[in-house]
C-alpha positions as CSV (number, residue, x, y, z in Angstrom):
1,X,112.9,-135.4,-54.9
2,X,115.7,-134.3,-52.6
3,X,112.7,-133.4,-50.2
4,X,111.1,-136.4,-50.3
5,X,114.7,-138.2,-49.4
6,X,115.4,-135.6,-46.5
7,X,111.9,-136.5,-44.9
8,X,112.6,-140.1,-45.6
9,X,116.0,-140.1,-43.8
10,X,114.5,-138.3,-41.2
11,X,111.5,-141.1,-40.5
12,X,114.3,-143.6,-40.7
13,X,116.5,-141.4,-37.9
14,X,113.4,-141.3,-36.0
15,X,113.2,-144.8,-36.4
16,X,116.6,-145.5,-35.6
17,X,116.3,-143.7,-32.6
18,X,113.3,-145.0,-31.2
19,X,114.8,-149.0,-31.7
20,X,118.0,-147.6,-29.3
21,X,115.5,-145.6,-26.4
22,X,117.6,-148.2,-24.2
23,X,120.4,-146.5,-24.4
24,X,119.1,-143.4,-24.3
25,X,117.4,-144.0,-20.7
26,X,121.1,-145.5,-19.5
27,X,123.0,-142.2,-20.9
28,X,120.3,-140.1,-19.0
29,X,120.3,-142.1,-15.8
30,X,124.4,-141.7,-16.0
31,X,124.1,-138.1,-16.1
32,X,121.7,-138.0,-13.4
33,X,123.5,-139.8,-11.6
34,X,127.2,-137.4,-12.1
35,X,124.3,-134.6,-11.5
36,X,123.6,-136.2,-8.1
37,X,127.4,-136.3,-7.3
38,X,127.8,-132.5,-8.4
39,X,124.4,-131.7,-6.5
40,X,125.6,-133.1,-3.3
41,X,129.4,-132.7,-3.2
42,X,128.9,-129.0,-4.1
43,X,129.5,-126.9,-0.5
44,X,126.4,-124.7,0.7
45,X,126.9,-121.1,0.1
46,X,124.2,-118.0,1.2
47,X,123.9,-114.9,-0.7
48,X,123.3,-111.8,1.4
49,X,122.5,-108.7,-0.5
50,X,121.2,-104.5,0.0
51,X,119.9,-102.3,-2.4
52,X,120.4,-98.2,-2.1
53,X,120.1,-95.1,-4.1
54,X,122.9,-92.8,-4.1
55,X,121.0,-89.3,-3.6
56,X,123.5,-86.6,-5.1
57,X,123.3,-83.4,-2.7
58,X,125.5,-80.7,-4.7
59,X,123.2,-78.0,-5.0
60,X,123.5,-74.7,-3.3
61,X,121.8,-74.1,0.1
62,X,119.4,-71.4,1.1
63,X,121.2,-70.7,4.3
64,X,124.7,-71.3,1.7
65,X,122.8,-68.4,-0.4
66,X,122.4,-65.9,2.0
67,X,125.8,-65.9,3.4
68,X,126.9,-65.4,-0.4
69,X,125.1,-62.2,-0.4
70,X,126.4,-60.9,3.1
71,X,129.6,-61.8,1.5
72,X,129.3,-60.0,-1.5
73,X,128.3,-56.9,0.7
74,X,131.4,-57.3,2.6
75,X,133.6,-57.1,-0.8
76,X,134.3,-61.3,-0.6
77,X,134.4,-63.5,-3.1
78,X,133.2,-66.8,-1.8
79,X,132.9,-69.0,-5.0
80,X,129.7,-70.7,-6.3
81,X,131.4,-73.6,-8.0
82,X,130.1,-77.2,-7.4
83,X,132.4,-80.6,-6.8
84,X,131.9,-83.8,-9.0
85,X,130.2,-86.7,-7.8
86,X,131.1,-90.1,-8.1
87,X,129.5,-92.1,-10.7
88,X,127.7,-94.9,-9.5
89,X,129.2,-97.1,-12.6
90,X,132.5,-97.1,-11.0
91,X,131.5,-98.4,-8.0
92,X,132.3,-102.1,-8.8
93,X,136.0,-101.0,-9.9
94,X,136.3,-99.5,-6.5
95,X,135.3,-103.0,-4.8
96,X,137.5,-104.8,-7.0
97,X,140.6,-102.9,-6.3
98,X,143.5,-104.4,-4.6
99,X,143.9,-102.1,-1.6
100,X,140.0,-102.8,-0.9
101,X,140.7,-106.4,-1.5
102,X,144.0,-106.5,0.7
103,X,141.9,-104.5,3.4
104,X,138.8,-107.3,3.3
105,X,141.4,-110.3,3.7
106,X,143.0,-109.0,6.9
107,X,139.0,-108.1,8.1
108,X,138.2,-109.9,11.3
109,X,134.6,-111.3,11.4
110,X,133.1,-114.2,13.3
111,X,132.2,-117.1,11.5
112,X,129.3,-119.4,12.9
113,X,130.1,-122.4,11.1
114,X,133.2,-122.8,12.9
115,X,132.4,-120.9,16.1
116,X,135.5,-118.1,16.1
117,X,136.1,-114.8,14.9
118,X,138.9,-114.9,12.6
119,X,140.7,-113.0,9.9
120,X,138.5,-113.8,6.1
121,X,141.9,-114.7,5.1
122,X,142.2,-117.6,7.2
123,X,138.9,-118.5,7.0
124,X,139.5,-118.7,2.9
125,X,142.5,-121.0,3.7
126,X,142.0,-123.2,6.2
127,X,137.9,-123.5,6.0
128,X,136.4,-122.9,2.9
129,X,135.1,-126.1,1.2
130,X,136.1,-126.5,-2.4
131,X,133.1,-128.8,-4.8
132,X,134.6,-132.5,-6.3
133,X,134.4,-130.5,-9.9
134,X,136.6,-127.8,-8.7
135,X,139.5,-129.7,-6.7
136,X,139.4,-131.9,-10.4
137,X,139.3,-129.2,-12.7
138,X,142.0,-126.9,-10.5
139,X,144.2,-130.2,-9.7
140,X,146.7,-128.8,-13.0
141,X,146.9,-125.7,-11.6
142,X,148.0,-126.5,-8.2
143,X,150.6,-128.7,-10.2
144,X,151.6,-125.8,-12.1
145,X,151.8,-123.5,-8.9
146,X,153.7,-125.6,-7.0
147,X,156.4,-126.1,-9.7
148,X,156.3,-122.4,-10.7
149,X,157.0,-121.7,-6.4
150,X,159.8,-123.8,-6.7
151,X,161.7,-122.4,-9.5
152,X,160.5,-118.8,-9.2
153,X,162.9,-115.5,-8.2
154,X,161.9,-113.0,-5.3
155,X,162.7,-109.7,-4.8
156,X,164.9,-108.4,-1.2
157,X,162.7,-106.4,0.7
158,X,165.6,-104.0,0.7
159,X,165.3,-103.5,-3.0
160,X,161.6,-103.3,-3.2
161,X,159.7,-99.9,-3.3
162,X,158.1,-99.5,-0.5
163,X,155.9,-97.1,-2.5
164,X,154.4,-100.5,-4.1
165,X,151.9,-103.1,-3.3
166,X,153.8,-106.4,-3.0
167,X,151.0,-109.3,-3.0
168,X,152.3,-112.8,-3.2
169,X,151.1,-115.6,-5.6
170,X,148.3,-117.3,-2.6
171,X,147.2,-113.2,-1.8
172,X,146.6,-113.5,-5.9
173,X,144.3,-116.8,-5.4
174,X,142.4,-114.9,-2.1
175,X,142.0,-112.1,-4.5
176,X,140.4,-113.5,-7.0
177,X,138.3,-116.0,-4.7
178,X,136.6,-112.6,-3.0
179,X,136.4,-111.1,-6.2
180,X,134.3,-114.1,-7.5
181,X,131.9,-113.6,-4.3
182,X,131.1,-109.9,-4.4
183,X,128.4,-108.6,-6.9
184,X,127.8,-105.3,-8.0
185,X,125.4,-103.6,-10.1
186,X,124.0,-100.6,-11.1
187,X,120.9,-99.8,-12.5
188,X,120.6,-96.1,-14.4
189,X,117.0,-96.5,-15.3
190,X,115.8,-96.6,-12.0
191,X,119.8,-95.4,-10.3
192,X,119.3,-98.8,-7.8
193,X,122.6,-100.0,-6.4
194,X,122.5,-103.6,-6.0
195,X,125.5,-105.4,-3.7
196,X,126.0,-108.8,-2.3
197,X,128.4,-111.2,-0.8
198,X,128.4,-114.9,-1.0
199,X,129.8,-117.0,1.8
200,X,129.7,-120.9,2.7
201,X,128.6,-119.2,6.5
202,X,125.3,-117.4,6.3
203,X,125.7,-115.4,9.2
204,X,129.5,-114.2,8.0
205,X,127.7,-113.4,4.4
206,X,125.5,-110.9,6.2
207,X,128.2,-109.2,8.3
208,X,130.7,-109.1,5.4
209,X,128.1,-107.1,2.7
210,X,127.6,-104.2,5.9
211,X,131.3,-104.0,6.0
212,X,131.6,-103.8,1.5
213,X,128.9,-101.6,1.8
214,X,130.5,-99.1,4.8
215,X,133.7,-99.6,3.2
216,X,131.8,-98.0,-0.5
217,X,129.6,-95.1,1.3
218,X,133.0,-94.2,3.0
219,X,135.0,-94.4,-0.3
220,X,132.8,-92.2,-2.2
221,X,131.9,-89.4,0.8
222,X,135.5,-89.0,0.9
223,X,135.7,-88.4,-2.5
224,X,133.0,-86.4,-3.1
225,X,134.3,-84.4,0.4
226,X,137.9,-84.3,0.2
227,X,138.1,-80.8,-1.2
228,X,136.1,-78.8,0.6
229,X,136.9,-80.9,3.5
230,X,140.6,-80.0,3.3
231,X,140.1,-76.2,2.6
232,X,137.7,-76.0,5.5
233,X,140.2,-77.3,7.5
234,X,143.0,-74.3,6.4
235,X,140.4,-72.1,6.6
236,X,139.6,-73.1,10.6
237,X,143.6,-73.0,11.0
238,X,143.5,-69.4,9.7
239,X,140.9,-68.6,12.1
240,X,141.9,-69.2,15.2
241,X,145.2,-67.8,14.2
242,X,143.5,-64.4,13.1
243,X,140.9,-64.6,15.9
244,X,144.5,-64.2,18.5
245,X,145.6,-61.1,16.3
246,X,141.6,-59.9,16.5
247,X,142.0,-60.1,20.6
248,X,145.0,-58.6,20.8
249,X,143.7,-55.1,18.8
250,X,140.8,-55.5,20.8
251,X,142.5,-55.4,24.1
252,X,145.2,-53.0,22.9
253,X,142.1,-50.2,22.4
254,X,140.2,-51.0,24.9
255,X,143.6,-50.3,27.4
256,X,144.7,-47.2,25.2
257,X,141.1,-46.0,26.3
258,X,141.0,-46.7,29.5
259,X,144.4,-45.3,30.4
260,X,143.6,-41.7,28.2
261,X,140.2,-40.9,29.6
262,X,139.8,-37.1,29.7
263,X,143.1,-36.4,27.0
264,X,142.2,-34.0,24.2
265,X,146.1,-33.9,22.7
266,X,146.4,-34.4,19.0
267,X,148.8,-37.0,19.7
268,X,146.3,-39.0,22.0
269,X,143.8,-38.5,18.9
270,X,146.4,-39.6,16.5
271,X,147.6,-43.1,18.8
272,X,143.7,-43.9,19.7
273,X,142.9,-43.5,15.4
274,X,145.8,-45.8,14.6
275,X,144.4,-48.5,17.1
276,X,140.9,-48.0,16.1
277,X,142.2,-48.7,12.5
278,X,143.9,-52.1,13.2
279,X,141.3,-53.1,15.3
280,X,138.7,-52.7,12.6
281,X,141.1,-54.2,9.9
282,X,141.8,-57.0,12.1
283,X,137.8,-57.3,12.7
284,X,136.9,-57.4,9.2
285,X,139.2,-60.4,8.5
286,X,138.5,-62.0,11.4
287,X,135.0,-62.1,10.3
288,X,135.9,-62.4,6.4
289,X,137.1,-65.7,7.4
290,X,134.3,-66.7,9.3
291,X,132.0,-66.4,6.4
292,X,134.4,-68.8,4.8
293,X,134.8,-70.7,7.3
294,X,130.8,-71.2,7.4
295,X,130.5,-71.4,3.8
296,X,132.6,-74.0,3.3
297,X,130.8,-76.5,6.2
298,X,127.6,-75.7,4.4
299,X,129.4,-77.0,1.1
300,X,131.2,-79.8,2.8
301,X,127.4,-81.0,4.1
302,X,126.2,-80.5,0.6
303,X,128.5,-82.3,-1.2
304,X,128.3,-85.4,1.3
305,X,126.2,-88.4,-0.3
306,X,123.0,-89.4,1.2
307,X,122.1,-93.3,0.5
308,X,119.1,-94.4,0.6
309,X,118.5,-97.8,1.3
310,X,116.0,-99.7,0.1
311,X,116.7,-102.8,0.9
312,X,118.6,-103.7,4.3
313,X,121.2,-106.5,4.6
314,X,119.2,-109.6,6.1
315,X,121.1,-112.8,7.2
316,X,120.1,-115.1,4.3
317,X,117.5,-118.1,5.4
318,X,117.4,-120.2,1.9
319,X,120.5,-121.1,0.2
320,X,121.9,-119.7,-2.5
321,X,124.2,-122.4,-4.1
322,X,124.0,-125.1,-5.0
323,X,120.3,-125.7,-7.1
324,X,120.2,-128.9,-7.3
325,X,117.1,-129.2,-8.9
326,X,118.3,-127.3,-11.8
327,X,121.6,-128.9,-11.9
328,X,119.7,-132.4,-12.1
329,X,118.1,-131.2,-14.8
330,X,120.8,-129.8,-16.9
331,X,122.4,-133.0,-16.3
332,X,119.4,-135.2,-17.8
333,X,118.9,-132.8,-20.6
334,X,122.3,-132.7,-21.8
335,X,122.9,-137.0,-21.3
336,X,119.3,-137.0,-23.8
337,X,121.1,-134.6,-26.0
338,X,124.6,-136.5,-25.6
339,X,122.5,-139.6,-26.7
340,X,120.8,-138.0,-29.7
341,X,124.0,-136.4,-31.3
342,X,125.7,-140.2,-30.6
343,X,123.1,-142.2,-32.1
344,X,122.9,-139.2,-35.3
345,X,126.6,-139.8,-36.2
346,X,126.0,-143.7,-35.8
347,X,122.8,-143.4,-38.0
348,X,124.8,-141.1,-40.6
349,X,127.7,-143.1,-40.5
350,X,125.6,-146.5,-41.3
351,X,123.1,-144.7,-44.1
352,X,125.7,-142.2,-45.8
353,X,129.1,-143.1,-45.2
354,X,129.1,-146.8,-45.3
355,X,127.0,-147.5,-48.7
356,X,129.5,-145.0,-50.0
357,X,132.5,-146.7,-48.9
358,X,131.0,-150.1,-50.3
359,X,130.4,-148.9,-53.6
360,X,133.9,-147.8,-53.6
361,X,135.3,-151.3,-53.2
362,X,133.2,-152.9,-56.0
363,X,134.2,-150.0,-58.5
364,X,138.1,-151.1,-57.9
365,X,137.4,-154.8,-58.0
């Protein structure tokens, strides 16, 4: 029974609905027509975008090897242990960072839309075109800002630690406006790195993903580098400072031995023994160190990433934002469904509610 009502009160929605299509073709052409202000008010942007593989190259050498064994014979220990790498999943917290962030507003770049290189700070504040939706939907919050500016406390310079980043409430806003352009992703199936920029000035967009992308390969060879990179660099201090003490002991026998030519004397034997001793001491550090010093390139070389790219950074042709074909759409769709959830509630209010609401009153009269 209750079945046969349900399909019943659906026939008589269907019904109900079909005697008010009138409306439903104004509530859809309404939509279309706030889709059409959306569509058209909403600024250009362009998408440029590259896609790499970070090749890992942290094995041991053949060359890295063989002057392991030649320092084994030598009595030298040169160390076989390998350096982390930088996992790729961390790469979009390094391009959200504030530092990196600080760094890409003060990054000069020149902007074709307006026909001058300037800062992408100033570009975000003085040029970048805000949609109708956004200036209507952000309108409290530049109330709120300005109030909050008005009435907020700063902090002397003198007091501040200089040891801390000190970003002001519109380097905030910049921040997050960069942050909403960049994309990152990582793939570990197939260990793709996709990055891309988005930027009202297609030519701009293009420039400013090579610079994110420079900025990451940098980031992460120095990482992956710093270590070995820093003890190679003692170990190249060390000698040139042991390859003066080397010369010296060489030139000190060589002399001894050209000023005693012919001398026999036990004490001549004894002085020429001593500086053939420091010489050879001072040789086989000299070329201890030189191992190392080789050693510890080869590693630095190892351990610095190779990228692959796959896919170059193009200056986009089609643009990215906005689709206006699919925000037409969405518009329509939701003003049918706006429609149908109005007329519903009208159609449940007249059927349920109201004969319910009628037989109240007659039971109290």
């Amino acid at each position: 029974m209750s079945q046969t009502s349900t399909e019943i009160s659906l026939i008589e929605l269907f019904d109900f609905l079909k005697e008010r299509k009138v409306g439903a073709v104004k509530m859809m052409g309404i939509s279309l027509l706030i889709g059409l202000i959306i569509a058209f008010t909403t600024p250009k942007e362009w998408r440029s975008y590259s896609e790499f593989i970070p090749e890992s190259t942290n094995n041991s050498g053949v060359l890295g090897g063989a002057l392991g064994g030649v320092a084994g014979l030598a009595g030298l220990e040169l160390g076989e242990g390998q350096d982390g790498t930088f996992n790729p999943e961390l790469y979009a917290a390094v391009l959200n960072s504030t530092p990196f962030l600080m760094n890409f507003l003060e990054h000069e770049t020149y902007f074709e839309s307006i026909g001058q290189e300037i800062k992408v700070r100033d570009y975000l504040k003085d040029h970048l075109k805000t949609s109708l939706v956004s200036r209507v939907i952000g309108f409290p919050k530049r109330i709120q800002n300005i109030f909050s500016s008005k009435g907020g406390s700063s902090l002397s310079d003198e007091a501040f630690d200089p040891g801390i980043m000190k970003i002001g409430r519109e380097d905030i806003d910049l921040i997050e406006t960069i942050k909403s352009r960049i994309g990152v992703d990582y793939n570990k199936g197939t260990s793709v790195v996709f990055v891309s920029f988005t930027m009202q000035d297609p030519m701009a967009s293009a420039v400013l993903t090579e610079y994110i992308i420079e900025y990451l390969t940098a980031y992460v060879s120095d990482y992956q580098t710093s270590k070995q990179a820093k003890k190679l660099q003692f170990i190249q201090g060390q000698v040139k400072r042991k390859e003066v003490s080397f010369l010296e002991a060489q030139r000190a026998l060589a002399a001894y031995r050209d000023s005693n030519l012919g001398l026999s004397n036990n004490l001549a034997q004894t002085e020429l023994k001593n500086l053939q001793s420091q010489y050879d001491l001072e040789f086989n550090l000299y070329s201890s160190l030189k191992l190392q010093e080789a050693e510890t390139r080869i590693k630095v070389e190892e351990n610095t990433p190779v990228f692959k790219v796959l896919e170059p950074v193009k200056v986009p042709v089609e643009r990215f934002k906005p689709k206006r074909k699919m925000i037409l759409i969405i518009a329509i769709t939701l003003g049918f469904l706006a429609w149908v959830l109005f007329v519903s509630i009208k159609f449940i209010i007249r059927t349920q509610l109201s004969p319910r609401l009628l037989g109240k009153g007659k039971a109290n009269d």
